[in-house]
N, C-alpha and C positions, 0 to 999 in steps of 0.2 A: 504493500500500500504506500511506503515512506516514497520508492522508487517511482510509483506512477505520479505521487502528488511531485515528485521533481520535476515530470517530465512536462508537466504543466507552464504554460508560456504567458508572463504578465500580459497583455492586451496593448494597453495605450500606452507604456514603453518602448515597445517591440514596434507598436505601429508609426511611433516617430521617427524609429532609425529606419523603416522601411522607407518613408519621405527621405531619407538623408540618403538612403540605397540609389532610391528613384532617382531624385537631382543630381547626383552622382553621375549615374547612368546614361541620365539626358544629356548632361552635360560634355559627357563624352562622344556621343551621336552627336552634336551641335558643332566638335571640332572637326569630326568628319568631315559632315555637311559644306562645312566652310569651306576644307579644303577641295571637296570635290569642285563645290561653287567657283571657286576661284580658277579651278586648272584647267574648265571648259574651255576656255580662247586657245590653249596651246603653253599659257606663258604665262605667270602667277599674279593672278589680280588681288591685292590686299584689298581694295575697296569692297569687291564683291566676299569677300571671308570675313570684313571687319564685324558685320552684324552678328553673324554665326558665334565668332568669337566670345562679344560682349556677352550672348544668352547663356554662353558657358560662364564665363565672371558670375553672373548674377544666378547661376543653377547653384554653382558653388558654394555662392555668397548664403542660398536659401540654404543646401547642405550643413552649412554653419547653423543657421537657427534651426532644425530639425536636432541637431546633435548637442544643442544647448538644450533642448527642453526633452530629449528623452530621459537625460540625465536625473535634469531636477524630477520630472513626473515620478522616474522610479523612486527616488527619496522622499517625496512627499506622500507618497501611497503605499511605500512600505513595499514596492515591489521590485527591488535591486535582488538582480540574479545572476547567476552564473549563464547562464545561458544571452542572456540579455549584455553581458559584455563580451562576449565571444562573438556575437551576431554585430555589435556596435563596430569591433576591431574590425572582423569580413565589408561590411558598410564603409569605414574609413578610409583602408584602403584603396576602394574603389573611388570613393569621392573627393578624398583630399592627400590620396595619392599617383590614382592614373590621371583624374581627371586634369589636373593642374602639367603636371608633365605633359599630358599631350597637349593640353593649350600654351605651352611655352616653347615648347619644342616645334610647334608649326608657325604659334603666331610671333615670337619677337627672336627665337634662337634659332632658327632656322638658317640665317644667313651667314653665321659661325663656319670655319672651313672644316673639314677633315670630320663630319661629324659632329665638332663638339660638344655643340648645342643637344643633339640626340644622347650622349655620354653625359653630360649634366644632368640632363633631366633623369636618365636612369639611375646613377647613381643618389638620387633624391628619393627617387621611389623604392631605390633600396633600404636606403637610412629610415623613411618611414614605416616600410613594413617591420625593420628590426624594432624602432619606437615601439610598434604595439605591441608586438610579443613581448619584449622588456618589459611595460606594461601589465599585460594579464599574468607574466609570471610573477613581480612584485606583488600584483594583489591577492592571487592566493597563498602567500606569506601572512605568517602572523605577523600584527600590527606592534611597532615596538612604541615603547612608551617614551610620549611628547611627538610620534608623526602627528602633523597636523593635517594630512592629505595633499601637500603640496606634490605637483607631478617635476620628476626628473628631466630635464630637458624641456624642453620647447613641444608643447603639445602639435602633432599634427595637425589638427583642423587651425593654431591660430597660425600655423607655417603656409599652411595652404591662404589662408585670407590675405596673410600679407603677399603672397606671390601673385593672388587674383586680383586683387588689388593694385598692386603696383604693374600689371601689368594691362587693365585695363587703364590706370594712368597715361603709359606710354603709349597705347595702340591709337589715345582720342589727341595726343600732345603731337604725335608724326601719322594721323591718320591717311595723307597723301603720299606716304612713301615708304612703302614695307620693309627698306635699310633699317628702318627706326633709329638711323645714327647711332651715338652712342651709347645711347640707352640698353641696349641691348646685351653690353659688358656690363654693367651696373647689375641689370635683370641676373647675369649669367654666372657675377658674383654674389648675391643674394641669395640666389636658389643654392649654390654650392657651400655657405657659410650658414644656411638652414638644415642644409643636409647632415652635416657636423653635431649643429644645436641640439638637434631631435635629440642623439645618442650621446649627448656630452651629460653633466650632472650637473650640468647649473638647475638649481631649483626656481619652478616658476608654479603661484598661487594658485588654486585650483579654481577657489570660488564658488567651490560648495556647500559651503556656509550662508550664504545670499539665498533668500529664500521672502515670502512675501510678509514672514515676520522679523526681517533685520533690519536693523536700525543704523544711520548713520548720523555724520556730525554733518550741521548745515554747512561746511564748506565740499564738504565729498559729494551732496545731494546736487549742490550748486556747479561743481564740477563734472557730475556725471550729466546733467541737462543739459550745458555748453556742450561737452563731448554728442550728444545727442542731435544736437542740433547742430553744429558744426559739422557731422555726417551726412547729415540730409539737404544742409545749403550747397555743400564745395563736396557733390556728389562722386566727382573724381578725384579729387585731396583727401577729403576726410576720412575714408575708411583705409587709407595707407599711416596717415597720422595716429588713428584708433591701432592700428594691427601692427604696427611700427611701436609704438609705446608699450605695450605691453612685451613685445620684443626688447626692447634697452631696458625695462623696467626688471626684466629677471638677471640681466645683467649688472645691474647698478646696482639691486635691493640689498644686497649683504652690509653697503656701504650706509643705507637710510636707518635711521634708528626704531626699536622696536615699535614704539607708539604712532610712527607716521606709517609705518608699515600696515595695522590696524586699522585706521583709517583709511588707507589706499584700498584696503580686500577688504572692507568692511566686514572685521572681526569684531564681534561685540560679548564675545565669551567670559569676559574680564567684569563686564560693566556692570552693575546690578538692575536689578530689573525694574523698572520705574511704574509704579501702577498710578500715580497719581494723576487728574485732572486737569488742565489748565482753566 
């Protein structure tokens, strides 16, 4: 009986990471797409791939918020499973590990000599499938005391945001000219100095602690609405600035002191609990 009730599959966890499957998936048919689109004349039309392109950005970008709220649902509902990270990890890969490779590798690295642009990007999709196996074998370890959940490395999905991101950047900044000048080193050293991240040990926040009863200080509230907003005005800035910061921010954090640290991941485990009225 123990055996069957395992085999039992939480519902509305499982069905977000399928959404995170899906966007994935499309996203990677939309890189196709592109290219076939472009290679009709004979001879490579960025114009006609740029659109294709973009629908993968923003598949990816939806991938991100599927894979943020499966999370939290299974913690709010009590239903984090074993099953349910093993299906998350199979999901990620595809979403925020092929799919970004192949929109980089056609739409900005492509013009790289000797391949390398194709060798970048696979070596990225190596580093992250090793991230999540590192990953699920960490978690079925016993928990030592004082982890606070923080993940090892540079999470995959926020490696992939920043790569969709800044590479939708450049595809609207040289959308006349599929060299994409320089930018294209930039991109090709990004992906390669992520690929690293994933597997290195620098500790970056998890932020599963954030949930619809955490509390923050009015400067974090007020910072996290600009951030908000700044995303949705400078549509092609902002979510490289968002996905960029959280990147130097695992890099820097060791140097910020405990209590602005709390503040930034709004940790409020410390604070007592305030029942009172205003």
């Amino acid at each position: 009986m123990k055996d069957e009730d395992d085999l039992k599959i939480p519902l509305l966890p499982n069905l977000m990471t399928a959404g995170n499957l899906c966007c994935g998936f499309l996203a990677v048919l939309s890189v196709f797409y592109g290219v076939m689109e472009a290679s009709k004349s004979g001879t490579y039309d960025f114009l006609e791939a740029k659109k294709y392109y973009e629908t993968a950005i923003l598949l990816i970008f939806g991938s991100c918020i599927f894979d943020l709220l499966d999370g939290r649902m299974a913690r709010i509902t009590g239903q984090d499973s074993p099953f349910g990270r093993e299906f998350d990890s199979l999901a990620d890969i595809v979403s925020f590990g092929m799919a970004p490779a192949m929109l980089v590798a056609k739409a900005v690295l492509f013009p790289l000599p000797n391949n390398v642009g194709w060798g970048i990007a696979l070596v990225y999709l190596l580093c992250g499938a090793m991230r999540l196996a590192r990953f699920n074998c960490l978690a079925q370890l016993p928990k030592k005391p004082g982890d606070n959940g923080d993940f090892t490395g540079i999470p995959i999905p926020m490696a992939a945001g920043f790569i969709a991101s800044l590479t939708m950047l450049i595809i609207n900044v040289y959308e006349n000219d599929k060299l994409i000048g320089p930018w294209k080193y930039i991109l090709a050293a990004a992906m390669f100095g992520l690929s690293f991240l994933m597997m290195s040990k620098v500790r970056y926040p998890s932020f599963k602690k954030v949930d619809f009863k955490t509390r923050g200080s009015l400067w974090t509230v007020m910072g996290a609405a600009l951030a908000l907003v700044l995303v949705v005005r400078f549509r092609y800035q902002g979510p490289v600035v968002l996905f960029g910061a959280y990147l130097v921010y695992g890099l820097v954090r060791p140097l910020i002191s405990k209590r602005l640290q709390k503040d930034i991941e709004w940790d409020d485990d410390d604070e007592p609990e305030n029942t009172s009225q205003p």
